[in-house]
C-alpha positions in Angstrom: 66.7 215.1 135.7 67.2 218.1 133.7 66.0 221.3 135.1 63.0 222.9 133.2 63.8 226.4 134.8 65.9 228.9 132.4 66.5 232.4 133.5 66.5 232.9 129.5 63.5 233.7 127.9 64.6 232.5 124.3 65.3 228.9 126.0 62.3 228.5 127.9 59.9 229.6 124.9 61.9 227.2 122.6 61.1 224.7 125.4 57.5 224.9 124.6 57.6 224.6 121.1 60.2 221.9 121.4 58.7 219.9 124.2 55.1 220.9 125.7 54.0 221.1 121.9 55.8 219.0 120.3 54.1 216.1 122.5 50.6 217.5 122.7 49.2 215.7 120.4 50.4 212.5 121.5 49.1 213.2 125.2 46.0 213.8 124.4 45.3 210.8 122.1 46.3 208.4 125.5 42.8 209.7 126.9 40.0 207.0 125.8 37.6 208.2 123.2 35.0 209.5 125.7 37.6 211.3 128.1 39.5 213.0 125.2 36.1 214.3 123.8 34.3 215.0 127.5 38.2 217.4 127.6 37.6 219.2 124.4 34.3 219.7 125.0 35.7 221.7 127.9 37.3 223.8 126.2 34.1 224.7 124.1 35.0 222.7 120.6 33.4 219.9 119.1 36.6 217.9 117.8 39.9 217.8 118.8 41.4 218.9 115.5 39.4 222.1 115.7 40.8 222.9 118.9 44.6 222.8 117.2 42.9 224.5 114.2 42.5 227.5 116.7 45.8 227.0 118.4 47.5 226.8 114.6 45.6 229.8 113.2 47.3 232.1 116.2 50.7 230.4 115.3 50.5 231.5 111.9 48.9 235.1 112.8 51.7 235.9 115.8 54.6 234.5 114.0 54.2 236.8 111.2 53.7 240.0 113.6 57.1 238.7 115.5 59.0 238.1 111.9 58.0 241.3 110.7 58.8 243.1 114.2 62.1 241.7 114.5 63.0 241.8 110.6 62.0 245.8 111.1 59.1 245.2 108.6 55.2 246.9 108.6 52.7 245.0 109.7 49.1 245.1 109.8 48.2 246.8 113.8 44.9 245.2 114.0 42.3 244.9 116.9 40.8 241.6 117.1 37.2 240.8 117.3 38.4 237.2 118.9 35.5 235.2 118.6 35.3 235.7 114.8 39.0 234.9 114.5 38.1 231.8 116.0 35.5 230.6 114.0 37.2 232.1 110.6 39.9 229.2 112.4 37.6 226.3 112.1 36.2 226.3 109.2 39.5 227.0 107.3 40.3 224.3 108.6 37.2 221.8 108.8 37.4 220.0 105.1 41.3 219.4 105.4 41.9 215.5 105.0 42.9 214.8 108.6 46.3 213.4 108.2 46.9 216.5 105.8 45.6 218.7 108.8 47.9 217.1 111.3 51.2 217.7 109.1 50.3 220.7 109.0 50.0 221.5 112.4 53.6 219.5 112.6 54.9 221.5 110.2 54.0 225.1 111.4 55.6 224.0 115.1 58.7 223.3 113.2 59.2 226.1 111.4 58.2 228.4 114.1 61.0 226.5 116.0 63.5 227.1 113.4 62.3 231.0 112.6 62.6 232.0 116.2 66.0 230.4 116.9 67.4 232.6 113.8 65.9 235.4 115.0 67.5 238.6 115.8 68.7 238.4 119.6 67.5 241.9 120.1 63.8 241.1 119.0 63.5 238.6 122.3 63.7 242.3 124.3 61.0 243.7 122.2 57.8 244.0 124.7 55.6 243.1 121.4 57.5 240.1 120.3 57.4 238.7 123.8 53.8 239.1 124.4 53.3 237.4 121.3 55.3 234.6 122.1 53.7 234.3 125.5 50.3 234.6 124.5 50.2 231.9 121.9 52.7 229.5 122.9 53.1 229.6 126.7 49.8 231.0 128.1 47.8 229.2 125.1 49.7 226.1 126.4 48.3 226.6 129.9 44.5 227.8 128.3 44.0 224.5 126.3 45.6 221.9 128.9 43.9 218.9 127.7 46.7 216.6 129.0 49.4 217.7 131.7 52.9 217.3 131.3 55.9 216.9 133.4 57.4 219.8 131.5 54.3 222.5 131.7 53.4 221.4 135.3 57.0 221.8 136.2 57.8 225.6 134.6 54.7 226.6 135.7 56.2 226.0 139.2 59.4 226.9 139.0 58.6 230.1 136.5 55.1 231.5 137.1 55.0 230.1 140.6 58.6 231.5 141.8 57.8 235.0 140.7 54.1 234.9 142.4 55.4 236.8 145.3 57.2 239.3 143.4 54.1 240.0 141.3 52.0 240.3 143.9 54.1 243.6 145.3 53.6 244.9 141.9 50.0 245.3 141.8 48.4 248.5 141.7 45.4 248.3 143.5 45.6 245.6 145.8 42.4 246.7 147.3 40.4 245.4 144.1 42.7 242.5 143.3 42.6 241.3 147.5 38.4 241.8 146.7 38.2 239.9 143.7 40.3 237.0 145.2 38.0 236.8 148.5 40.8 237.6 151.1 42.1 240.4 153.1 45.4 240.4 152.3 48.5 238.6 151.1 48.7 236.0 153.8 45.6 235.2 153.4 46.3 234.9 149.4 49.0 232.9 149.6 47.8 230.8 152.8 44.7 229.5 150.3 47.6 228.4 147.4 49.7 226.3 150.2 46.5 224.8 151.4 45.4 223.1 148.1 49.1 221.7 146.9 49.4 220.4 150.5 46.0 218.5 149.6 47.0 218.1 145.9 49.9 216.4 147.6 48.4 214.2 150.0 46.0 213.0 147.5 48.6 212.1 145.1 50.9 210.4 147.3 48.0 208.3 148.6 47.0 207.0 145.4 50.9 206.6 144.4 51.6 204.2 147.2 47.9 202.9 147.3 46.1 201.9 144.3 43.3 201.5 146.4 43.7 204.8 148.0 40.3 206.9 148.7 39.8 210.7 149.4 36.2 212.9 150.5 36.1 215.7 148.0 36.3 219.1 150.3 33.7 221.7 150.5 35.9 224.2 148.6 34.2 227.3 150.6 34.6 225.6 154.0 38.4 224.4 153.4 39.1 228.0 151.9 37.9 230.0 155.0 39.6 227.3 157.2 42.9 228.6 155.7 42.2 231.8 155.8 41.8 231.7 159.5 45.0 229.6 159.9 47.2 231.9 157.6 45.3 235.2 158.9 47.3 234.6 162.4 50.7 234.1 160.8 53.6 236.9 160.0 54.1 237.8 156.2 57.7 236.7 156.7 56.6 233.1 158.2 53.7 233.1 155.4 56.2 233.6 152.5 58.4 231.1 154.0 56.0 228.3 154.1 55.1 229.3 150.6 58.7 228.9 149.0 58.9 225.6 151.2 56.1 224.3 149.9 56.7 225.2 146.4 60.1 223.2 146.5 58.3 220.5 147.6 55.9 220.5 144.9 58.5 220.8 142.2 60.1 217.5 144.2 56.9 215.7 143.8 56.2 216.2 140.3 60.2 216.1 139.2 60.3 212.1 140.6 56.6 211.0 139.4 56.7 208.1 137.1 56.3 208.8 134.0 52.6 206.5 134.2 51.4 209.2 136.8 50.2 211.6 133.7 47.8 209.4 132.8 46.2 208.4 136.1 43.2 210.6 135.4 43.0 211.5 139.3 46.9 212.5 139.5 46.7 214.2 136.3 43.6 216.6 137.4 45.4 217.4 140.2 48.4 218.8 138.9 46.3 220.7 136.3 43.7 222.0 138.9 46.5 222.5 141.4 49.3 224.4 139.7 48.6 225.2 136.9 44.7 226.5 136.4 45.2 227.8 140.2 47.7 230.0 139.1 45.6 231.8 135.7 42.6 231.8 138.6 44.6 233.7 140.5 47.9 235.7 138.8 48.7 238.8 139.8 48.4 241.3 136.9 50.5 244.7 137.8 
């Protein structure tokens, strides 16, 4: 199976555009009626199509910032008053005929795909252009994960995950970010991340090999300070270890799941919850 890791950034954004995008809408309408609308409900929309309204709408907005950036063009600086933007989304949107809507949608994907592979080498170094490109189509990916993927479940590991570490030495005031988390230090951090995919895994396995396979919910505060305790006593070298070890073994999991597993409702919450909303609950901002 192919590897979803790319040291190059212009090949792993394309990815998304190519492959987590390119499919979402075809994930999400595997959900029954009820689940797919209990999801987007979730994500504080009414339909579906007004959630990819708001996901189109920053397309179109960032793609013109990064064409104009890397074409050496003005643009419009502007400061956001996100909440309005999202609305002023919506109801562009809300009278489109729906398969009109939906080509649309197509449409804009493909030609952001086709823009950003012409672009200008040297624009993919540009700290604008990339925060663009991550906000809308890689973190926005993660924000609105209605239905998990084999391909955003696995670069979140082997991207966001492998640098977690790294990040974590970058942050400026530890004290705070160690606060906010609930844990003393590092060890601790990290100790509460290995603890859930070791459940995450357990529970998926089971129900892999058992269809019948049953699990008790933990009590999330409980099962956190248990780890904390067990990881408090450990070295940071033995810590990071089992954290890199672990990691591999996730990526393992989730590289030879059948392709059926992402739509098990009970595997796929797990791999969202697991790896990829655990890692926006906690990232490590410098």
């Amino acid at each position: 199976m192919e590897d979803i890791m790319s040291n190059n950034y212009k090949e792993r954004a394309l990815k998304f555009l190519e492959i987590e995008w390119a499919t979402y809408n075809e994930r999400f309408n595997r959900w029954p009626a009820e689940e797919g609308l209990k999801r987007v409900h979730a994500q504080g929309y009414g339909r579906f199509r007004d959630m990819l309204a708001h996901i189109l709408a920053w397309w179109e907005e960032g793609m013109e910032i990064i064409l104009a950036i890397a074409e050496d063009r003005e643009y419009a600086r502007k400061k956001y008053d996100f909440d309005a933007f999202n609305a002023e989304a919506v109801a562009k949107y809300k009278d489109w005929d729906g398969a009109e809507f939906l080509a649309h949608f197509e449409k804009t994907r493909q030609n952001a795909v086709g823009s950003l592979k012409s672009m200008d080498e040297t624009a993919w170094e540009n700290r604008r252009v990339r925060a663009w490109i991550n906000g809308i189509f890689i973190h926005h990916a993660r924000e609105h994960l209605v239905a998990s993927s084999r391909f955003l479940i696995l670069d979140t590991l082997q991207n966001e995950w492998s640098r977690y570490i790294e990040d974590l030495g970058k942050i400026k005031d530890k004290k705070a970010f160690l606060k906010k988390q609930g844990v003393e230090n590092f060890r601790e951090m990290l100790g509460h991340v290995i603890g859930w995919w070791e459940e995450g895994e357990r529970i998926i396995s089971g129900i892999l090999h058992d269809s019948n396979f049953k699990w008790q919910d933990r009590d999330t505060d409980a099962f956190n300070a248990e780890l904390i305790v067990k990881y408090r006593e450990l070295s940071d070298a033995e810590v990071q270890k089992k954290f890199e070890n672990k990691r591999q073994d996730m990526i393992r999991l989730v590289k030879y799941l059948p392709e059926g597993a992402f739509t098990n409702k009970d595997i796929e919450g797990w791999l969202a919850a697991d790896v990829v909303e655990h890692f926006d609950e906690h990232a490590a901002h410098a």
